[in-house]
Structures are given as structure tokens and as C-alpha cells.
C-alpha positions as CSV (number, residue, x, y, z in Angstrom):
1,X,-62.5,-19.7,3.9
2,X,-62.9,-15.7,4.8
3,X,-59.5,-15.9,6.0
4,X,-58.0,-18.1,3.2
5,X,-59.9,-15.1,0.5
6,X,-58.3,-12.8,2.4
7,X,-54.8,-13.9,2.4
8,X,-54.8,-14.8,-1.0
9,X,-56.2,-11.0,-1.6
10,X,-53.2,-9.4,0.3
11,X,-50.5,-11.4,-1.8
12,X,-52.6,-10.1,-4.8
13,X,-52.3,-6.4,-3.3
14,X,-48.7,-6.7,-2.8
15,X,-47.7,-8.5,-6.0
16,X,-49.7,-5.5,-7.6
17,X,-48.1,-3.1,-5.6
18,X,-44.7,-4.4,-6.7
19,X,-45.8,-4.7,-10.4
20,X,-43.5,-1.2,-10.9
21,X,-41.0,-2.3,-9.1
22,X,-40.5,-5.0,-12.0
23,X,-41.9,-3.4,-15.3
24,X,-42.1,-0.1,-14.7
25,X,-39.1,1.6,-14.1
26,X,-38.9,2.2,-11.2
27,X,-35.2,0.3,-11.1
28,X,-34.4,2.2,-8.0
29,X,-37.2,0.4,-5.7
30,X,-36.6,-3.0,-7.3
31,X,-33.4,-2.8,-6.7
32,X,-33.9,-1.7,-2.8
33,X,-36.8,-4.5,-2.6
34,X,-34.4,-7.4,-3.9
35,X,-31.1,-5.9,-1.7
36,X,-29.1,-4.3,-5.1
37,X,-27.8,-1.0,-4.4
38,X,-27.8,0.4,-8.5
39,X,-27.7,4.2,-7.4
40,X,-24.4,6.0,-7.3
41,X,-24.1,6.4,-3.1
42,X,-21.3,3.9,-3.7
43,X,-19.5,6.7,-5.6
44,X,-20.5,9.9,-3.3
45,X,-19.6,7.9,-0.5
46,X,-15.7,7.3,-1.7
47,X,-15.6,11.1,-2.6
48,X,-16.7,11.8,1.1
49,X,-14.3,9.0,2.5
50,X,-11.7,10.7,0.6
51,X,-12.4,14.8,1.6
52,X,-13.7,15.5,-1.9
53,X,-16.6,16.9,0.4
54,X,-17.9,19.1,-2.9
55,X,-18.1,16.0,-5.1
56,X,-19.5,13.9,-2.8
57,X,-22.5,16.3,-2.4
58,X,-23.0,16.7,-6.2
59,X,-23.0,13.2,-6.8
60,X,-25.9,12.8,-4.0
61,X,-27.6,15.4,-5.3
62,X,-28.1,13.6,-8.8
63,X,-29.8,10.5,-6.7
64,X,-32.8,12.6,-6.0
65,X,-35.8,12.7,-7.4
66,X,-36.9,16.2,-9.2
67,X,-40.7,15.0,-9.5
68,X,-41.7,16.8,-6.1
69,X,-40.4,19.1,-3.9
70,X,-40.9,17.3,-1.0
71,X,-40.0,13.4,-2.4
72,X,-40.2,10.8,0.7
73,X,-37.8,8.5,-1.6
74,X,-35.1,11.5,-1.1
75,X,-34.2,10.8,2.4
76,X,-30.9,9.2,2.0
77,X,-29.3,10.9,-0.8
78,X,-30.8,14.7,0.8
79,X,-29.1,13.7,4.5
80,X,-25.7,12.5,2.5
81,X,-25.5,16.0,0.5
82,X,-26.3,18.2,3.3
83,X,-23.2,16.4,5.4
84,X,-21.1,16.9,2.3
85,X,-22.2,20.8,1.8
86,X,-21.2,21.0,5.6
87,X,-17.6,20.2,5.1
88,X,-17.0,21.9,1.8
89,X,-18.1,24.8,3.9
90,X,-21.3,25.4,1.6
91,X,-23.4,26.4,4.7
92,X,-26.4,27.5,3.1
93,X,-26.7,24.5,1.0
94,X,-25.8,22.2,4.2
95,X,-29.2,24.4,5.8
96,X,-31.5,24.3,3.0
97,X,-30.9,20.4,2.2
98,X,-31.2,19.7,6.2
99,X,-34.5,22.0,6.4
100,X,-35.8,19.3,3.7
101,X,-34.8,16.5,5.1
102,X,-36.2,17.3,8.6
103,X,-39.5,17.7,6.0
104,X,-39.2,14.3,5.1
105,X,-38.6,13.0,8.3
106,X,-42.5,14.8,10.1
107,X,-44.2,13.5,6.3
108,X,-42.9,9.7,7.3
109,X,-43.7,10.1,10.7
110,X,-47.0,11.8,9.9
111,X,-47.3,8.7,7.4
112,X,-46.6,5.9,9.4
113,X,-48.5,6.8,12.6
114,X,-52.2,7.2,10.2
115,X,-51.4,4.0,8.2
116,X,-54.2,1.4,8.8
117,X,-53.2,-1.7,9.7
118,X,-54.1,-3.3,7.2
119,X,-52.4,-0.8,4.3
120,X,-49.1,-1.4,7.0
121,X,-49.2,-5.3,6.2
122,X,-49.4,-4.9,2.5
123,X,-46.2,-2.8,3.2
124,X,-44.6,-5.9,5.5
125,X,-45.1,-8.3,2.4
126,X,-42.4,-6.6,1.1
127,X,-39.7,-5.6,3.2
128,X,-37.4,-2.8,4.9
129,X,-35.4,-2.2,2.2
130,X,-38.5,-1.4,-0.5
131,X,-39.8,1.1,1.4
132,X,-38.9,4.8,1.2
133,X,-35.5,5.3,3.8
134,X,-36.6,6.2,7.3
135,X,-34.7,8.1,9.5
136,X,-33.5,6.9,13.1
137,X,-34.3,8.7,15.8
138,X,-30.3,9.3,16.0
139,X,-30.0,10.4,13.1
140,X,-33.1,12.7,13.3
141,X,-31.2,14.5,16.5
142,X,-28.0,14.8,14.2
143,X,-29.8,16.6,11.3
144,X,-30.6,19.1,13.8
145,X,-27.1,18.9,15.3
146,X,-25.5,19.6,12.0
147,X,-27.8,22.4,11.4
148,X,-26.5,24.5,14.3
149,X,-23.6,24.1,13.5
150,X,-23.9,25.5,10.2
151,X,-25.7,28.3,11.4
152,X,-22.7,29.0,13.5
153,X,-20.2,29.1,11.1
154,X,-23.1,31.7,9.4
155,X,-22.8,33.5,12.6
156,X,-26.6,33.7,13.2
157,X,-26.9,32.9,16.9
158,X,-30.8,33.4,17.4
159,X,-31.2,30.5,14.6
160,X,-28.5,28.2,16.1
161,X,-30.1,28.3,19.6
162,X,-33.5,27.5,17.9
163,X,-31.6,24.4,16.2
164,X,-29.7,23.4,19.2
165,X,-33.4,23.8,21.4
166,X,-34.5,21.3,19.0
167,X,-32.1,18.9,19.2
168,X,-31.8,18.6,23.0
169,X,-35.7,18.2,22.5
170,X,-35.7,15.4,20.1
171,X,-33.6,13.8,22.4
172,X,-35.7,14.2,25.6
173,X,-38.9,12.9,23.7
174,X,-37.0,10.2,21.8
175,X,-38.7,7.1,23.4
176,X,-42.0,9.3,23.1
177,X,-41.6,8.9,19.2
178,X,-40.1,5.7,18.9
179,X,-43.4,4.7,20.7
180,X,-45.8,6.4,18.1
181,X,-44.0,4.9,15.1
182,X,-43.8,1.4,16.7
183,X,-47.7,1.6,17.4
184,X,-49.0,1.0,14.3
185,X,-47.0,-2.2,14.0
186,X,-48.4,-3.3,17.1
187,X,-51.9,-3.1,16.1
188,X,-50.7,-5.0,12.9
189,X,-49.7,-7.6,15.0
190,X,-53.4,-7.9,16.7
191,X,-55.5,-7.6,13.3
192,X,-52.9,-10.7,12.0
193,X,-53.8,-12.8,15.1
194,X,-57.2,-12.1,14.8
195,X,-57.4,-13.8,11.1
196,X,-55.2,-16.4,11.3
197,X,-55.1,-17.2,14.9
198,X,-53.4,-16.1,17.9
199,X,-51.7,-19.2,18.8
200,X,-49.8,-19.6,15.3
201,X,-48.6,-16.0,15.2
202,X,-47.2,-16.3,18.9
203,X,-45.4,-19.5,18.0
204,X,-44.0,-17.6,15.0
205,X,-42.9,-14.6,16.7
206,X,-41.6,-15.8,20.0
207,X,-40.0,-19.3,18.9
208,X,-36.8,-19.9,20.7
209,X,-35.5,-21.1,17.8
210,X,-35.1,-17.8,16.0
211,X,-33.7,-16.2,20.0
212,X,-31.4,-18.9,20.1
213,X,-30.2,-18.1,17.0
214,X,-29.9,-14.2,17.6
215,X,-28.2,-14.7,20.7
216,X,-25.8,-16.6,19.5
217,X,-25.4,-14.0,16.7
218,X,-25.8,-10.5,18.3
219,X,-24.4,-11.9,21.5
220,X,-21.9,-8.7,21.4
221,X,-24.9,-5.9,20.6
222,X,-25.7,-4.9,24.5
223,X,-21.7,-4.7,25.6
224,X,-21.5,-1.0,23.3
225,X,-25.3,0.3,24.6
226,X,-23.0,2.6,26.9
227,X,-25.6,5.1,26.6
228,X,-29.2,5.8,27.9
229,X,-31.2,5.0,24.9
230,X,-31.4,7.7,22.0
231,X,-29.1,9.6,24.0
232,X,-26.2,11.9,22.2
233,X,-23.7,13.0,24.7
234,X,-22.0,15.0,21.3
235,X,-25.5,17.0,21.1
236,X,-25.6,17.7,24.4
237,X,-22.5,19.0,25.0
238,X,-22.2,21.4,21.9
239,X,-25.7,22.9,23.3
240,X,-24.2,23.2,26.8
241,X,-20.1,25.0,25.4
242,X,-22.7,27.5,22.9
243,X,-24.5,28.2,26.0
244,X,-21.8,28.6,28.3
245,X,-19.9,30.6,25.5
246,X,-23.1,32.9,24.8
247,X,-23.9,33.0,28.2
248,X,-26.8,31.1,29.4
249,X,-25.0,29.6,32.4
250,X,-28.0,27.8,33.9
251,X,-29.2,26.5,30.5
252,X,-25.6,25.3,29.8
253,X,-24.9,24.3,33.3
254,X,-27.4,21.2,33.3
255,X,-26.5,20.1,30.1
256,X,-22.8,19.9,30.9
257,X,-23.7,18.0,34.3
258,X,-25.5,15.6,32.0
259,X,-23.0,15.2,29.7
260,X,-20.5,15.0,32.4
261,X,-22.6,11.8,34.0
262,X,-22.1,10.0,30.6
263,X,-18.5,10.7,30.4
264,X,-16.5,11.6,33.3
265,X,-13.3,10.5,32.7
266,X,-13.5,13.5,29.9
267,X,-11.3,16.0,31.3
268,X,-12.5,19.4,28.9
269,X,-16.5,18.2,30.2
270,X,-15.0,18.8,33.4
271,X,-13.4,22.1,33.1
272,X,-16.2,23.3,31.2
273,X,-18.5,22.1,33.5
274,X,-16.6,23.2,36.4
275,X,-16.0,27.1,34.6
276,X,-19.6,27.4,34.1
277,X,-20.6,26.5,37.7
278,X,-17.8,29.7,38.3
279,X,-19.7,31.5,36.1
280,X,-23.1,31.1,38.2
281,X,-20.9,31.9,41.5
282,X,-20.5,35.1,39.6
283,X,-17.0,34.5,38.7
284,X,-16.1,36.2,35.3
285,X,-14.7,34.4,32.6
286,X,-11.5,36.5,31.5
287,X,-9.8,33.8,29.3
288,X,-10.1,33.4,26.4
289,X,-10.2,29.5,25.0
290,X,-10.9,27.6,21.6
291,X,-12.7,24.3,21.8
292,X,-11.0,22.1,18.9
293,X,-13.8,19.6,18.1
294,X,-13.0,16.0,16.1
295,X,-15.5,14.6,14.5
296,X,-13.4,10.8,13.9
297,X,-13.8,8.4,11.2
298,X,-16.8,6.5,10.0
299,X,-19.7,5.1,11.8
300,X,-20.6,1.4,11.8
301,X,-22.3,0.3,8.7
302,X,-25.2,-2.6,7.8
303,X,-24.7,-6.0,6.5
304,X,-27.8,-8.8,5.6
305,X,-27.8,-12.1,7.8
306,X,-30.0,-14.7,6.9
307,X,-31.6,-17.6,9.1
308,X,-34.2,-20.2,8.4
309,X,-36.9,-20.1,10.6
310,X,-40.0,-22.4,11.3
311,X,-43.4,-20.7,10.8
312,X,-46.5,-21.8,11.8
313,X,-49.5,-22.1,9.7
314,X,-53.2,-21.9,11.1
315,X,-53.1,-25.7,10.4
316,X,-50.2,-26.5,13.0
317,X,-48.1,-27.0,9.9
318,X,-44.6,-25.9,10.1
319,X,-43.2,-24.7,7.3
320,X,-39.4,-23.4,7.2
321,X,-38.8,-20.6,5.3
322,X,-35.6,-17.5,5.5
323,X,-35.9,-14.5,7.1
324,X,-32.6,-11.2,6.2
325,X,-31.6,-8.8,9.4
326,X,-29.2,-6.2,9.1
327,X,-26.7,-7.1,11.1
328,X,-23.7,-4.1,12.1
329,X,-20.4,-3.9,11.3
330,X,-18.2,-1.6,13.3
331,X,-16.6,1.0,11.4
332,X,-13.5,2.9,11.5
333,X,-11.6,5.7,13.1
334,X,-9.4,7.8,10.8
335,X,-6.8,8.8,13.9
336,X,-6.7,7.6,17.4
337,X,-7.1,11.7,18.5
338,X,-5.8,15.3,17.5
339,X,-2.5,16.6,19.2
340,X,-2.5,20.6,19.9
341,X,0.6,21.9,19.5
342,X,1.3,26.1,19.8
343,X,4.9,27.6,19.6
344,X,6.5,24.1,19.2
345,X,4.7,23.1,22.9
346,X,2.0,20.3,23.0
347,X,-0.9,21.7,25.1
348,X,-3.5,19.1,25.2
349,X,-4.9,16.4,23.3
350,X,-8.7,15.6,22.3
351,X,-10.9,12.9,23.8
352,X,-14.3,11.1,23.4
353,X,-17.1,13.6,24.1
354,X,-19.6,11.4,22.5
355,X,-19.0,8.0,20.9
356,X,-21.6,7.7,17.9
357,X,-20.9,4.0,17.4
358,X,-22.4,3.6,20.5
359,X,-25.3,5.7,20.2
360,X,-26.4,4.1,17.0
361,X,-25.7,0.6,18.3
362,X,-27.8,1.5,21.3
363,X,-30.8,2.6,19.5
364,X,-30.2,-0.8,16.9
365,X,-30.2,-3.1,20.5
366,X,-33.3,-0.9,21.6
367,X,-35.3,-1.4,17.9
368,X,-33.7,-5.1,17.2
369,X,-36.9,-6.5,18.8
370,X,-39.3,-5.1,16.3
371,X,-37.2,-5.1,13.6
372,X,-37.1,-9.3,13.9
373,X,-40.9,-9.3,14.6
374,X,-41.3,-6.9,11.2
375,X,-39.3,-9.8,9.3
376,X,-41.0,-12.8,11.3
377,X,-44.4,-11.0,10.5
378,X,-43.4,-10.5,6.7
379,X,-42.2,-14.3,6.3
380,X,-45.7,-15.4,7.8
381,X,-47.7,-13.7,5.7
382,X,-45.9,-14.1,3.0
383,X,-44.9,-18.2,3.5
384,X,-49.4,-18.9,4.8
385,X,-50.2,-16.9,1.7
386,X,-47.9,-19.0,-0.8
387,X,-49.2,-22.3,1.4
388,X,-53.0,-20.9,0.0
389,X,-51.9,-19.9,-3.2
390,X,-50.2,-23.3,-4.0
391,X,-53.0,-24.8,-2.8
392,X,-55.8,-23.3,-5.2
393,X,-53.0,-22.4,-8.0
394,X,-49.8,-24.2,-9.1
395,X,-49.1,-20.8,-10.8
396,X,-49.7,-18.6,-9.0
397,X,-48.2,-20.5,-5.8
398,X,-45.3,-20.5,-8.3
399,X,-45.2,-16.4,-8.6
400,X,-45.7,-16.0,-4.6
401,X,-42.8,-18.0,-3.9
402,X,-40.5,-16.6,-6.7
403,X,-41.9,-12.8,-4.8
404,X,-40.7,-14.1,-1.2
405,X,-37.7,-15.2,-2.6
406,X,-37.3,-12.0,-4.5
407,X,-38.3,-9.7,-1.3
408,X,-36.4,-12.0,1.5
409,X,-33.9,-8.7,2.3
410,X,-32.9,-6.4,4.8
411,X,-32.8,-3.2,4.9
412,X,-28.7,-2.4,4.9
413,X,-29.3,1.4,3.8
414,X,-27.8,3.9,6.7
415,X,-26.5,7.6,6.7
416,X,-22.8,6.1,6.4
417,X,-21.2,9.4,6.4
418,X,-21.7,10.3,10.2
419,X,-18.4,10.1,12.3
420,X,-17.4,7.0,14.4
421,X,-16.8,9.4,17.2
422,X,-16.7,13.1,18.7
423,X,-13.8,14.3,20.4
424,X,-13.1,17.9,22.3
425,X,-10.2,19.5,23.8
426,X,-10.1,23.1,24.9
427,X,-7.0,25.3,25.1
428,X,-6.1,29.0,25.8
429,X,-5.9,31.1,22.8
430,X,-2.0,31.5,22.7
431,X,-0.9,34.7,22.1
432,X,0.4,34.1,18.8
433,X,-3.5,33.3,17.8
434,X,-1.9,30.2,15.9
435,X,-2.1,26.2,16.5
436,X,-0.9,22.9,14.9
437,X,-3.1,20.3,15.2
438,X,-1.4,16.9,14.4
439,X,-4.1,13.8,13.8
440,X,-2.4,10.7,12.1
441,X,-0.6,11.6,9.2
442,X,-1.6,15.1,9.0
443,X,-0.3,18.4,10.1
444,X,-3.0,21.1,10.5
445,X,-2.1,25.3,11.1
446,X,-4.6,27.3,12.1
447,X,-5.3,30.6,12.7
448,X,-7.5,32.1,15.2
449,X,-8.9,35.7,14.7
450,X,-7.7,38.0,17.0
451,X,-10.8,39.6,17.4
452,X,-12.4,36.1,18.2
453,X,-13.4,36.3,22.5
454,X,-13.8,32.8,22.0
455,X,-13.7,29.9,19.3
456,X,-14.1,26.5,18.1
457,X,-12.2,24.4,15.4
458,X,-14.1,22.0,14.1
459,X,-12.4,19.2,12.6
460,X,-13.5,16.3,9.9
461,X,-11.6,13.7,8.6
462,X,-13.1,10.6,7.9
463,X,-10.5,8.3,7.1
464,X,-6.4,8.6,7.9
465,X,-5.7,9.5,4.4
466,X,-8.5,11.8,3.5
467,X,-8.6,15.4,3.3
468,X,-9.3,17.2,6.5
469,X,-12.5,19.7,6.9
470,X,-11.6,22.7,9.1
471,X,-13.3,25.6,10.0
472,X,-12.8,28.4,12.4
473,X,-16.4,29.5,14.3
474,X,-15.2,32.8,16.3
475,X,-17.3,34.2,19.1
């Protein structure tokens, strides 16, 4: 009876809980709870695929919330705006948009990892997608990523090697984080067995049922986890070239080596790696040389994929009810690489320096796991507590199924605008200071300063039709 009181008191909780979500305006969380996108990302994210990089960031901008200056809900719409301000070369904007989501992204983590367990399974009655946006651990490293870079097109070194310190260092203590925000699930888990009984959570979350079905399903996931998990080769390496380009020869030397283990048939990781490794011999570099960096296409994006799946009551009883898991989609590249031409000569051509498809499908493959036992968990609680309801209430059995019904989604949200891949190539300045880069169906001239030592062209284009991003970072 203690047990039956208390799971009809946390479908109460979470039916109040959602009560806003359904009369009180708050259209935007309804919408995410019942898997309706109503907001205009659909429109900023056409703008982006298009190279109207301005309009895209405006539109995003409207999406957030003015109530606070640091809104949780912002996530999303903060990390779409600052990628948008990048490539319309509105730096500042980029930086100051980037400094709040990397707010966000400690007040969620700070959040989640002092939740009680018990607050954390009112928030599983409902599901991913109703719940404020969280942040990967990928796409946490890329905010800081991004960030350098925008500080070097500012040309303020001593704040792009903080950036770039912090990147490399959300990537060494990625599984270190991953662990802390997974905990609190965990101990979920163990206060749910303890009230309704070990044995029937077990059978729900471990049926082969459900991993016969996922298999089958996701039987393609591990083939593209080419990477060591939460590992970006892309961040790596643009810490070790500003390195070896300021200097820092031993810093930049093991990052290259690193970068070089995770992608050695990449012939500028090479030479790069090899001209540092001169460098620490003592050897001077005289040349001077322009990285041209690709960032390619668009990174894979979400879809929902429902499956009936038995759960199992404290009673024995098995009851079938649905669970919805995002499921990926691979995304797109907008050119298979960029060509270099100088002086009507083709000098080199870029190549994969860090695939983020794969990085992102590596973490998804790592995280799967708990993001099926977060759904399993949800359908539980949500199908025992309906099963109690019912019994004491026709009605109100009648509302709890209508709200699992209603919050049976998965969370398909993602930062969308991040590249399908990173390419590099690196060239001698020509004496002429001038380049053609040809990508698809475009022809780009640039123009390197002649009082640049060193630079690098970075290069967006998200789609083969849009509108290329280009800017010129001299050293």
C-alpha cells in the first residue's frame, strides 16, 4: 500500500508539473514534451543552410527567452546564434552568445548532479524532449572550439590560448563528466528498485526483447565510433597548428602526434607534425604557409523510433506499452573537398582532419545505453502508475494514460548547424599572396596579407549551393 500511495503521488507530481505545459502558456514546453517543434529553428536553420549566416542568427535570437539573463531553456537557440554570428563574421556577438551558453552548460550540469533522486524521477515521467536542451559533451568541446576561433579572427592570442586550453581539457576529462551527469540516474535506478522491487525493474530494463530489437535497429551505430570516445581530432589539431604557429613547439608537438594517431593517412597532420618536431631539433621555420580549413556540410541530425516493449509490474504482470528513441540520420556534405589553385597551378587539396559525424555518433553509441534505460525507466513508472491509478480511479486512470500517451517522445533537438566534417590543407604563401579555392560549384579568390608570417582560411559552406563563409586569420 506505501508503495501503491506513492506511485500514485508521483503521477500526481508530474501531471501537476505539466499542468503549464497544457494551460498555461508555456506552448514552447508542451510542444517539446509531445515531440512538436512550434518555434522558428525550422526557419534559422534554412537561413544557415543557405549562407544567410546574419539572418539565421537574428531569427535564433528571437527564440530566447528575455525573462533572465541566464535562461536554462536558452540553450539551443543561444549555441545556433553564436555559430551564425561566427560566419557573418560578427565576432564579438559569436563570443558573448558562446560565454553564455558555456553558462548554461556549468548551471545544467551543476543542476543535474544535486538533483535528488526522487525530484530526477518526476523529471523521467516526462521525457527528454520536455526538459530544458542539454548539451553533449561534443558539443560542449565545440562551444569552446568556436570561441578560439573567434578570438583569432579578433587577434587576441592570450584569450584564444585560454579557449583552446579549455577545449583540449574538456576533452581529456570528458568521461569524468559524462560519469557525474549519469550518476544521479544511477541512484534513480536503485531508489525505483527499492519501492517497486528489484526483480521487476531488472526484467524491464535488461529484457532481450527491447536488445533484440535495438540491434536489429542500430545494428550500423558502432561501424562510424572511429574515434576514442568524446574525442575531437578537429580540436586537437587547431590547438596543436596555433601552437606550432605561436610557438609552443612542445605543447603543439603532442597534440599533433595525437591527432596524427587518429588520422594518419592525413598528409598536412603529417607535415605539420613533422615541421614542428624540426622546430624542437632547433630547425627554424623560414616559410611561410596558410592552413586553408573546411568546415563541410551538415552534421547528422535526430529522428524518433518507436517500439513496444513489455514491462513488468511488481505483480508479475506484463503489460506492453511504447517507448520513442532518437534514432540518427547521417547528414550531408556540401563538397567532396576544396581544390587550391595559385597562378592557374593546383597545389593541393584539403582532407579529413576530423570527421564530426563520427564524433557525435561515437558519443550517441557511448550514451545509447542510458538513454534506453531513461525511456525504459520513464515507461515503468509511468505504465505501474496508470496500472494503480486505473485501479482506484476510472478517471484518473483515464488522464494518466492520455499523459503517457501525450509524453511517449524522444528527444530529436540537436545543435544541427555543426559541420559534417573538418578538412585542412596547407600550402606556401605564393608570392602573388593570392589563391582560388574551388569546392563544388563555387570559385573562391583570396587574398593573403602580405604582412601575414603565417595564416589560415577558414572556410564554411554548409550545403553545395549555399553561400560560402571566408575569413582570412593572419599571424
Amino acid at each position: 500500500m506505501r508503495y501503491k500511495n506513492s506511485m500514485i503521488k508521483l503521477l500526481l507530481t508530474a501531471l501537476l508539473f505539466s499542468m503549464p505545459l497544457f494551460f498555461g502558456g508555456c506552448m514552447a514546453n508542451l510542444a517539446n514534451s509531445v515531440g512538436v517543434d512550434i518555434g522558428s529553428s525550422k526557419q534559422s536553420y534554412e537561413k544557415f543552410v543557405a549562407g544567410d549566416y546574419m539572418a539565421s542568427a537574428q531569427i535564433s535570437i528571437k527564440e530566447k527567452s528575455k525573462t533572465a539573463e541566464i535562461d536554462d531553456a536558452n540553450l539551443l537557440p543561444t549555441l545556433q546564434a553564436a555559430n551564425s554570428y561566427l560566419f557573418a563574421k560578427e565576432y564579438k556577438s559569436s563570443i558573448e552568445l558562446l560565454d553564455e551558453a558555456e553558462a548554461i552548460i556549468k548551471s545544467h550540469h551543476q543542476k543535474t548532479v544535486t538533483l535528488s533522486a526522487s525530484d530526477y524521477l518526476t523529471g523521467v515521467m516526462l521525457n527528454d524532449a520536455a526538459r530544458d536542451y542539454q548539451a553533449s559533451i561534443s558539443e560542449a568541446i565545440m562551444v569552446n572550439t568556436y570561441k578560439a576561433l573567434d578570438y583569432m579572427a579578433l587577434k587576441e592570442p592570450q584569450k584564444v590560448r585560454v579557449e583552446l586550453n579549455r577545449a583540449v581539457d574538456r576533452v581529456r576529462r570528458a568521461k569524468e563528466t559524462y560519469a557525474q551527469l549519469i550518476a544521479k540516474q544511477r541512484e534513480a535506478i536503485e531508489q525505483k528498485k527499492r519501492e517497486q522491487g528489484s526483480k521487476a525493474i531488472e526484467n524491464t530494463l535488461n529484457n532481450q526483447q527491447v536488445k533484440s530489437i535495438i540491434a536489429k535497429n542500430y545494428s550500423s551505430l558502432g561501424q562510424y565510433a572511429v574515434y576514442p570516445e568524446f574525442v575531437n581530432p578537429f580540436t586537437l589539431y587547431l590547438a596543436g597548428l596555433y601552437f606550432a604557429i605561436e610557438g609552443d613547439y612542445s605543447k603543439s608537438s603532442s597534440l599533433l602526434k595525437e591527432v596524427y594517431g587518429m588520422v594518419p593517412n592525413n598528409k598536412t597532420v603529417e607535415s605539420d607534425f613533422e615541421m614542428v618536431e624540426y622546430a624542437l631539433s632547433g630547425r627554424a621555420i623560414k616559410e611561410r604557409y596558410v592552413w586553408v580549413i573546411y568546415e563541410n556540410g551538415l552534421v547528422a541530425s535526430k529522428k524518433e523510433f518507436k517500439i513496444n516493449v513489455p514491462i513488468y509490474l511488481a505483480s508479475n504482470k506484463v503489460i506492453y506499452t511504447g517507448i520513442a528513441l532518437p534514432q540518427m540520420s547521417r547528414g550531408s556534405s556540401a563538397s567532396e573537398a576544396i581544390n587550391v589553385l595559385s597562378d592557374g597551378k593546383s597545389l593541393s587539396k584539403t582532407s579529413v582532419v576530423g570527421d564530426m559525424e563520427s564524433v557525435i555518433l561515437t558519443e550517441f553509441n557511448y550514451t545509447y545505453n542510458d538513454i534506453l534505460t531513461r525511456a525504459l525507466l520513464s515507461a515503468a513508472i509511468k505504465t505501474y502508475a496508470q496500472y494503480e491509478a486505473k485501479r482506484d480511479n476510472p478517471y484518473l486512470g483515464l488522464a494518466a494514460a492520455a499523459f503517457q500517451l501525450l509524453t511517449t517522445h524522444a528527444d530529436t533537438r540537436s545543435w544541427n548547424t555543426l559541420p559534417k566534417d573538418f578538412q585542412v590543407t596547407r600550402v606556401k604563401i605564393p608570392s602573388s599572396n593570392k589563391l582560388l579555392l574551388k569546392s563544388g560549384v563555387h570559385n573562391i579568390n583570396v587574398e593573403i596579407p602580405k604582412s601575414a608570417k603565417h595564416a589560415i582560411v577558414y572556410v564554411k559552406i554548409a550545403a553545395a549551393t549555399s553561400r560560402p563563409s571566408v575569413t582570412v586569420i593572419e599571424f
